[in-house]
Structure formats: structure tokens, C-alpha cells
C-alpha positions in Angstrom: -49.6 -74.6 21.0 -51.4 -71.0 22.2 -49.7 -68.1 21.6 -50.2 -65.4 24.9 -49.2 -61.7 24.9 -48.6 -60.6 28.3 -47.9 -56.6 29.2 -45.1 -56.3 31.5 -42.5 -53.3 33.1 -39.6 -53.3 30.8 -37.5 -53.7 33.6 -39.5 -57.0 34.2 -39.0 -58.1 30.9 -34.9 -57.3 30.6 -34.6 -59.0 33.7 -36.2 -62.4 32.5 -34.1 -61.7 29.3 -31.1 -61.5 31.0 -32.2 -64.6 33.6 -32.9 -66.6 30.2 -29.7 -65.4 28.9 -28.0 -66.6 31.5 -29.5 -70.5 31.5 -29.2 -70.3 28.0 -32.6 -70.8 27.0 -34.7 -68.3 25.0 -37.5 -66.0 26.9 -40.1 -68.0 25.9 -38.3 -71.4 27.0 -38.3 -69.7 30.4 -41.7 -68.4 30.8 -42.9 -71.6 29.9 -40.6 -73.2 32.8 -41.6 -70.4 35.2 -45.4 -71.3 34.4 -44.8 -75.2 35.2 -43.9 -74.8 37.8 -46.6 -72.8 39.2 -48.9 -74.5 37.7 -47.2 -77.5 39.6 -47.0 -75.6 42.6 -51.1 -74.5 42.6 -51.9 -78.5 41.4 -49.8 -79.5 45.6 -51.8 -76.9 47.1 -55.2 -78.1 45.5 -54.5 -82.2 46.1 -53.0 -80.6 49.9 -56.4 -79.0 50.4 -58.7 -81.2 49.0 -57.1 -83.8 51.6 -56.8 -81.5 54.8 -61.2 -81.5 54.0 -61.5 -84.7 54.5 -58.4 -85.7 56.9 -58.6 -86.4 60.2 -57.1 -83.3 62.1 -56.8 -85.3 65.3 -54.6 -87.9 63.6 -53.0 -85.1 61.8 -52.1 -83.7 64.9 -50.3 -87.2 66.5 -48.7 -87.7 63.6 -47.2 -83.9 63.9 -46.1 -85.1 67.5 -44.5 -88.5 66.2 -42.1 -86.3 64.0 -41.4 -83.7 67.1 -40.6 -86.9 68.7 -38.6 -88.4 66.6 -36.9 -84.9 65.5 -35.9 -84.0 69.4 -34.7 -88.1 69.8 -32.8 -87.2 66.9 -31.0 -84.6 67.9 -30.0 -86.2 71.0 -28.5 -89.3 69.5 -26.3 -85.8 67.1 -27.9 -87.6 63.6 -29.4 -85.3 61.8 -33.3 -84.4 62.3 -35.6 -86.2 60.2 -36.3 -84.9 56.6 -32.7 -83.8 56.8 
């Protein structure tokens, strides 16, 4: 395992202390956590864009319309909207 020094405000730092204090995890438990995930994060945006390039925007765009359609169709019948 690498060991990183980072430079950071103090008031940065106490207030990832006291946000690791709180979990009950150490400081470097949480930076590691807080680094997953956007690590995580930049890997969706990545596969996302790589498959917007070769997607086809027009089907993209019908399949946007199916979910407005079945969002609105939804809400008429009172069940809650798709992805709800």
C-alpha cells in the first residue's frame, strides 16, 4: 500500500477528523472511502461517455420519450413515477 501526503486548510483537515470521528473510523479509513468513491464515480462517467460515442442519439432520444410516457401515465393512474 502507497503512502500519500496531501497539504490541506487545517480547517479542512479538523473537519474530516471530526467527520471520521463521528463514523468511527480513523482519518485515513475515510479518505480512503472518500477516494472510492470518486474514483467510482469518474469510472460511470468514463463507461457513460465512452457509450454516448458510439450510441445512437436518435434511439436515445425515443427511449427518453418512452419514460416521459410512462412517467406522465404513471402519475395519472397516482402510482408512483418510474425509478421511484
Amino acid at each position: 500500500m502507497a503512502t500519500l501526503t496531501i497539504r490541506l486548510p487545517d480547517f479542512h483537515r479538523d473537519r474530516l477528523a471530526a467527520m471520521a470521528a463521528r463514523r468511527g473510523q480513523s482519518l485515513n479509513k475515510l479518505i480512503e472511502e472518500i477516494s472510492l468513491r470518486a474514483l467510482t464515480e469518474h469510472d460511470i462517467e468514463m463507461r457513460f461517455r465512452m457509450r454516448a460515442a458510439r450510441g445512437n442519439s436518435e434511439r436515445g432520444l425515443e427511449l427518453l420519450d418512452e419514460l416521459d410516457r410512462q412517467h406522465e401515465q404513471a402519475k395519472e393512474r397516482g402510482a408512483p413515477p418510474v425509478g421511484s
